[in-house]
C-alpha positions in Angstrom: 0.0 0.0 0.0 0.9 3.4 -1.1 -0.6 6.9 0.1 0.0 9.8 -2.2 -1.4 13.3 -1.4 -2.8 14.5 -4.9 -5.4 16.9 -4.1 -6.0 17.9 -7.7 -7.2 14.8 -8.8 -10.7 15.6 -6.2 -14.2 16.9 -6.4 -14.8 19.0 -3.1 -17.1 15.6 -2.0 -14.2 13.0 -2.2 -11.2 12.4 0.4 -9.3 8.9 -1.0 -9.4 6.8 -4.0 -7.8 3.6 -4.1 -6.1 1.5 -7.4 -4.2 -1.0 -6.4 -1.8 -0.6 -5.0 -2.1 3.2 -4.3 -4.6 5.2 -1.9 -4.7 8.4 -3.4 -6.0 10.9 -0.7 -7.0 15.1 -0.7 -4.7 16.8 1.2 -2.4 15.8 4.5 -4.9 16.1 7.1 -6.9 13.1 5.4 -3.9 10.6 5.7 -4.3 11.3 9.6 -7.9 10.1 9.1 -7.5 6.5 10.2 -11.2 5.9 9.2 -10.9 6.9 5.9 -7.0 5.2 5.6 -9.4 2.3 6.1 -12.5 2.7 3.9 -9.8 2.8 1.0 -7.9 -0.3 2.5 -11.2 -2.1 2.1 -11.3 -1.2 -1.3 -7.5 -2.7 -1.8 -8.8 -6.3 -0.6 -12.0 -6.3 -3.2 -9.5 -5.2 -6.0 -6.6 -7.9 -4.9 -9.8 -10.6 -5.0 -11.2 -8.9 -8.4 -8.1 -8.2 -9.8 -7.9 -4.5 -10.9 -9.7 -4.5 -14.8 -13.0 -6.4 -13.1 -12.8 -4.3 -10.3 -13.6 -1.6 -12.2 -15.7 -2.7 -14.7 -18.4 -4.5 -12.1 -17.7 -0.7 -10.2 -18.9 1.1 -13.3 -21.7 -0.7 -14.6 -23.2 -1.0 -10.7 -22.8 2.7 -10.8 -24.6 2.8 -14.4 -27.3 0.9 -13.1 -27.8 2.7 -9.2 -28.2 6.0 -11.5 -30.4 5.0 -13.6 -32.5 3.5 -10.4 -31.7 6.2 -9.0 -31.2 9.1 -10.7 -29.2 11.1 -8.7 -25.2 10.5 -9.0 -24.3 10.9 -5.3 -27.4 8.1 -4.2 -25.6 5.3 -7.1 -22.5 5.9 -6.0 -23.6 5.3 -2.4 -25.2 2.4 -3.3 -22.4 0.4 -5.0 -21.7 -2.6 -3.1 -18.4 -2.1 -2.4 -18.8 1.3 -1.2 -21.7 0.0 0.9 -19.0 -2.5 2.4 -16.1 -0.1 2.7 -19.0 2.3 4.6 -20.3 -0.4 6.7 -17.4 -1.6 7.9 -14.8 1.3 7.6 -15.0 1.9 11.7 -14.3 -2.0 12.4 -10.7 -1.6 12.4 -10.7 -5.9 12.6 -12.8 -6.5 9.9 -10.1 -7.1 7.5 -8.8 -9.8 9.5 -11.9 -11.4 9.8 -13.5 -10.6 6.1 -14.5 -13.5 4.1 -14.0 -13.9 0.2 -15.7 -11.6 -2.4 -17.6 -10.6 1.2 -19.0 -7.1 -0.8 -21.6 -9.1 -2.8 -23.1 -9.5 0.9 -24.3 -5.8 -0.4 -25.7 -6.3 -3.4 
């Protein structure tokens, strides 16, 4: 795992974004946020179990279809399952340890 601070790469909604293996975060203050440090470490187990290209494509197209449900950008995005598991879970600082295989479909 890598952390680089790239601020410019952020919408004023969005702290980290993860592709294996880097955690891209806002600004300084953010890589002190252990809670958000480990939302984006969730994400780096679904992509290691994924792999990165599927990873992104199931992302996309769940994203596609929440906003289409949806229709409103911020509600799909909420609703992707692996951002409902990296939500869920992000204060369980154990639940790595304990997480079982492809556990974000639990969200579906």
């Amino acid at each position: 795992m890598f952390i680089i601070i790239f601020p410019k790469l952020f919408t004023k909604n969005f702290r980290g974004l993860t592709v294996f293996p880097f955690i891209f975060l806002k600004d300084k203050a953010t890589k002190e946020n252990q809670i958000v440090i480990f939302h984006e470490r969730i994400h780096l187990r679904q992509q290691l179990e994924m792999l990165w290209i599927p990873f992104f494509l199931w992302y996309v197209i769940e994203f596609l279809i929440r906003w289409i449900k949806y229709k409103d950008a911020h509600l799909a995005y909420m609703n992707i399952s692996f951002e409902r598991e990296a939500y869920s879970n992000e204060s369980n600082f154990d639940y790595l340890k304990k997480r079982s295989f492809w556990r974000f479909t639990k969200y579906l």
